[in-house]
C-alpha positions, -999 to 999 in steps of 0.1 A, spaced: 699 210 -289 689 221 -321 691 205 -360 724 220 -367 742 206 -338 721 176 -335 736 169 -376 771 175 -359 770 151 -328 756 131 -355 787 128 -377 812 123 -347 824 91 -336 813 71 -308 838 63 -276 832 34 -259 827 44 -223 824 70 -201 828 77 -164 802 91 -140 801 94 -103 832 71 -102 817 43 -124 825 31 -161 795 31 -182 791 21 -214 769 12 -242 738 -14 -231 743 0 -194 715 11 -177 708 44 -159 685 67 -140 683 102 -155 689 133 -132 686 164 -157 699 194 -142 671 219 -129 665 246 -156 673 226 -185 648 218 -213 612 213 -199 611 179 -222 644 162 -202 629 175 -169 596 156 -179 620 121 -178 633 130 -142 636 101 -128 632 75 -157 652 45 -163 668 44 -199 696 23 -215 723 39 -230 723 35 -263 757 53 -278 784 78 -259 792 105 -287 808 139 -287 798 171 -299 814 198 -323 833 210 -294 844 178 -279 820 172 -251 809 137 -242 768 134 -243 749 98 -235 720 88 -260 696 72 -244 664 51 -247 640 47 -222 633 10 -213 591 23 -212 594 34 -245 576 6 -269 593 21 -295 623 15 -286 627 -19 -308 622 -1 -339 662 3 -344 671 33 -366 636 38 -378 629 61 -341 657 85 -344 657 110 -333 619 108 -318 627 87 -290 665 94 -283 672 115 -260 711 133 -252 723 139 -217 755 152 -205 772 126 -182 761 145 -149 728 143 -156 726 102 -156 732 82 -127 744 47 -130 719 22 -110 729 4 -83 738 -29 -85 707 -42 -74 686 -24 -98 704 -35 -129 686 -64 -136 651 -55 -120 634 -49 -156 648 -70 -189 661 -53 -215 638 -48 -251 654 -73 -276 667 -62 -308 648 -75 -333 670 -103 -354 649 -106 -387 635 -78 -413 609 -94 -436 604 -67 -456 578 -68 -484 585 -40 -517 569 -31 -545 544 -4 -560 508 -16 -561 501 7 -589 521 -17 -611 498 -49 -612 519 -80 -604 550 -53 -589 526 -54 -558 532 -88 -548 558 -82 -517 531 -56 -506 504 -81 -504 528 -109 -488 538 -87 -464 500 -77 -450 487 -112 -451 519 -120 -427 511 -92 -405 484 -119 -393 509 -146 -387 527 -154 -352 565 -150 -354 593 -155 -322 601 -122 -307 631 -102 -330 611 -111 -360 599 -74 -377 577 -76 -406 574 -39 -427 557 -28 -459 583 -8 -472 566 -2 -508 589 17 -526 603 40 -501 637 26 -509 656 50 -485 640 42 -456 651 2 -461 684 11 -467 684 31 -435 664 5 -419 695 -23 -431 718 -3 -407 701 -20 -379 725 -50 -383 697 -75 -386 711 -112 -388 685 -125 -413 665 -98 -441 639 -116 -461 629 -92 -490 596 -101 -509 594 -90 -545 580 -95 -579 611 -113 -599 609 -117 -634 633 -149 -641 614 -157 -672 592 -186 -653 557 -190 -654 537 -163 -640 531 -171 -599 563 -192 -600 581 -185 -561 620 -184 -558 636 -180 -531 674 -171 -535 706 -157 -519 718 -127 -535 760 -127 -539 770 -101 -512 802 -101 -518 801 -90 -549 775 -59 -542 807 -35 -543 821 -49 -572 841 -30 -602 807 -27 -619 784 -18 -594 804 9 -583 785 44 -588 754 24 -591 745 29 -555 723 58 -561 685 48 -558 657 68 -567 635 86 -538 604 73 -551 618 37 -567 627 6 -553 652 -20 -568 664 -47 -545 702 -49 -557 707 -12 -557 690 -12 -516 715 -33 -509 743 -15 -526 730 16 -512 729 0 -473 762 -16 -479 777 18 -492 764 33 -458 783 5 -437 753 -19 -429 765 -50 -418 746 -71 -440 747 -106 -429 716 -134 -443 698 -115 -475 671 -139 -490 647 -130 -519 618 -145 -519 600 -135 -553 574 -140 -574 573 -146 -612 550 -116 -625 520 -121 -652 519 -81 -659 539 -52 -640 508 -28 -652 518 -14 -686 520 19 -698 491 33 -677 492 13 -643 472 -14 -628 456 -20 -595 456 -54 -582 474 -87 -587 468 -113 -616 454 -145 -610 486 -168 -605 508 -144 -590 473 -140 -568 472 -175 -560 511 -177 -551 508 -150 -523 493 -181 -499 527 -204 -511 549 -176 -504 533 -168 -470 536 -209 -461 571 -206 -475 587 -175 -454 570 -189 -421 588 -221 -428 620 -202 -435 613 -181 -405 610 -215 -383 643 -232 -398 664 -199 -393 653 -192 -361 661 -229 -349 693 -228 -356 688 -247 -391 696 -227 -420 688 -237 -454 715 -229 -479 708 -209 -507 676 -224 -531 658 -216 -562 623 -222 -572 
């Protein structure tokens, strides 16, 4: 399949099911592939491979095709983030449903629940400060479903990676609220209001830029479910000046422990079923 028609079964609609050798399959099913002899060398290499089905789509012409992700892939928890590098499309006769037997046989990959996603540009001095959160939590121990991501200022990619329908995000972020410097908040933004009158047409973000709001704007624009969005920022010292600067100040240094101790507690109460309403400083 190439980019063109790849773009196209893109844009189409999933359907919910589809049958195969007498059986209903649908989405979260299970299957062994069979690709048909003479077919693309890469699908033959998979002969025999369990996968889970993943979405039914049709093409431009109106055929049905199963995207699939094979359960020994250990990317496959990295939501949209792995498309298309480790999808793969079959036509219906190519996958055969597993007997009843063998559905259970290996566990299914959970979906991770929780983006903690640290932003920021590290040329900026204190604008750095999700950055640095995020790589001292790459060190902590966190329940399965709980993905932690330096997304710097790649703003596009976390409003792609919103589309994953994650239950709780945490973004981490220098916040100026007009505080002392190294002051941590930790708020709710107002969801609803992200497609209000006056934030429509604002959705745009730059490639190379990352504002919080307008990520969210952007995701929700795109039809991400956004569910829990927390911010849990930082009141900057110095975002760099005119020419730049390396490295975090001294408090907003000093608050990147405090804001580690706070997410893991956050990360503990949401995860047990406890969640904290919406807090400030």
């Amino acid at each position: 399949m190439n980019e063109w028609e790849w773009e196209l079964l893109e844009a189409k609609s999933p359907i919910d099911c589809v049958e195969i050798a007498g059986v209903q399959v649908r989405v979260g099913d299970r299957v062994r592939l069979r690709p048909r002899k003479g077919g693309d060398v890469m699908d033959l290499a998979l002969a025999g491979q369990i996968a889970t089905i993943e979405a039914i789509e049709q093409d431009y012409e109106g055929k049905s095709h199963v995207c699939v992700v094979l359960d020994d892939d250990p990317g496959r928890d990295l939501g949209l983030l792995r498309q298309p590098g480790h999808r793969f499309f079959f036509s219906p006769e190519e996958v055969e449903p597993l007997a009843p037997g063998e559905t259970q046989q290996k566990p299914v990959a959970q979906k991770p629940v929780m983006l903690i996603a640290g932003i920021g540009n590290i040329f900026l001095g204190d604008d750095g400060f999700g950055v640095e959160v995020v790589r001292r939590l790459s060190g902590s121990k966190f329940p399965q479903g709980v993905r932690v991501a330096d997304f710097g200022i790649r703003g596009f990619d976390l409003s792609y990676a919103l589309q994953d329908g994650y239950e709780t995000t945490i973004l981490i972020d220098a916040y100026p609220r007009g505080g002392a410097p190294g002051t941590v908040y930790v708020v709710e933004p107002d969801l609803k209001n992200l497609a209000s009158a006056e934030s429509q047409g604002a959705a745009a973000i730059e490639t190379h830029g990352m504002d919080p709001i307008k990520v969210l704007r952007l995701a929700a624009s795109m039809g991400g479910p956004l569910k829990r969005v927390l911010l849990v920022g930082c009141e900057p010292a110095t975002l760099g000046g005119e020419d730049g600067h390396m490295g975090l100040s001294e408090p907003v240094e000093k608050a990147v422990d405090e804001a580690v101790k706070r997410i893991e507690a956050l990360v503990t109460k949401i995860t047990n079923g406890d969640w904290p309403l919406a807090t400030t400083g």
